[in-house]
C-alpha positions as CSV (number, residue, x, y, z in Angstrom):
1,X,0.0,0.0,0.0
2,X,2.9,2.7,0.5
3,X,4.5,1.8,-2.0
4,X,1.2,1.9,-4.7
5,X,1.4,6.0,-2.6
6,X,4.6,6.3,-3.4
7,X,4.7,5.9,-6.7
8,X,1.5,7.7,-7.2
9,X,3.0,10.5,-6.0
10,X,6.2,10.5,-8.1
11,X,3.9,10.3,-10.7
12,X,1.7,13.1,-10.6
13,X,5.0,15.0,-9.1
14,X,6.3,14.3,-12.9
15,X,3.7,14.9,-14.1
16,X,3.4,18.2,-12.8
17,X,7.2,19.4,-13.8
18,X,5.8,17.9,-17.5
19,X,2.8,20.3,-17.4
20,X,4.7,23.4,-16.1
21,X,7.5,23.1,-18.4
22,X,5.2,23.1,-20.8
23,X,3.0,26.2,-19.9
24,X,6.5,28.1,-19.6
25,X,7.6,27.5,-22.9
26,X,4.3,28.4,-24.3
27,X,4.2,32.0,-22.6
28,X,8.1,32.6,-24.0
29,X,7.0,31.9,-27.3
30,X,4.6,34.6,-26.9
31,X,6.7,37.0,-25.3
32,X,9.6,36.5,-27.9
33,X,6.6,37.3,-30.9
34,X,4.4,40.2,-28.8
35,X,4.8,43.6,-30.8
36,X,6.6,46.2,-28.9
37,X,4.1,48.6,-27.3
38,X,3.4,51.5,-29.4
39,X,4.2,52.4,-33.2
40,X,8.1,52.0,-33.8
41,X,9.5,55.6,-34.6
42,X,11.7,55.9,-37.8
43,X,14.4,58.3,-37.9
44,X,16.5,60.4,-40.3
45,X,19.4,59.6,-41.5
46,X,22.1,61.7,-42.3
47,X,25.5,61.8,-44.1
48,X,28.6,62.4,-42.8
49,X,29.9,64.8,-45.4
50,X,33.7,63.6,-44.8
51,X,33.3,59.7,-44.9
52,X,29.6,59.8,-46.7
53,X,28.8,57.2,-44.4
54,X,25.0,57.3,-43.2
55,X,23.8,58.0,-39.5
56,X,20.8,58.1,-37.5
57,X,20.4,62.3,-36.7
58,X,20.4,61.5,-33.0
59,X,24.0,59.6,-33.0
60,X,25.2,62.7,-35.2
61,X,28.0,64.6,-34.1
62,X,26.6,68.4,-35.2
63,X,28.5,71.1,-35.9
64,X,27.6,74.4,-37.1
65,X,30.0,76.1,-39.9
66,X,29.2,79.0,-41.7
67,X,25.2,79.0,-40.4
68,X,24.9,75.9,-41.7
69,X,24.4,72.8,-39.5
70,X,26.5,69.7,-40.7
71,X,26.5,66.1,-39.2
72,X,29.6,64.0,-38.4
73,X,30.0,60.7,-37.6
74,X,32.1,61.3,-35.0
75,X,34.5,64.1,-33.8
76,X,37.5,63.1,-35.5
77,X,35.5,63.3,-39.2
78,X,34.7,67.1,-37.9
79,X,38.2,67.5,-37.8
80,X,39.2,65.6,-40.6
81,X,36.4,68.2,-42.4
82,X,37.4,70.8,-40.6
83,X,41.2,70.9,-41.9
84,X,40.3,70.1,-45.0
85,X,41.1,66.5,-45.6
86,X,38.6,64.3,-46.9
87,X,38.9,60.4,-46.1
């Protein structure tokens, strides 16, 4: 009789790590494929008028010459610009 309890038990334990093992894999798959809340935002990009590489406007490096607002990759393509060597 306690051993018939016994295994009835491990049984159903198993059977519970089956079930729940289950049910989490389920809710990660949905997680992993649930759209992000909210519309995406798209950006501008812009190009680096030394390297004529593309960036997003908010990574720019700006810098104003002459009234006129210019984006940079980064500070040393300012420079680079700036002393008049192009890459």
């Amino acid at each position: 009789m306690i051993l018939r309890v016994l295994l009835l038990t491990i049984l159903l334990f198993l059977v519970f790590l089956l079930v729940r093992n289950f049910a989490v894999s389920v809710i990660r798959r949905k997680d992993r494929f649930a759209r992000p809340p909210g519309p995406v935002k798209s950006e501008d990009l812009v190009q680096d008028p030394c390297c004529r590489r593309y960036i997003p406007e908010s990574e720019a490096f700006r810098a104003s010459l002459d009234d006129k607002t210019l984006y940079f990759c980064s500070r040393e393509c300012f420079e680079k610009y700036k002393a008049g060597e192009k890459k």
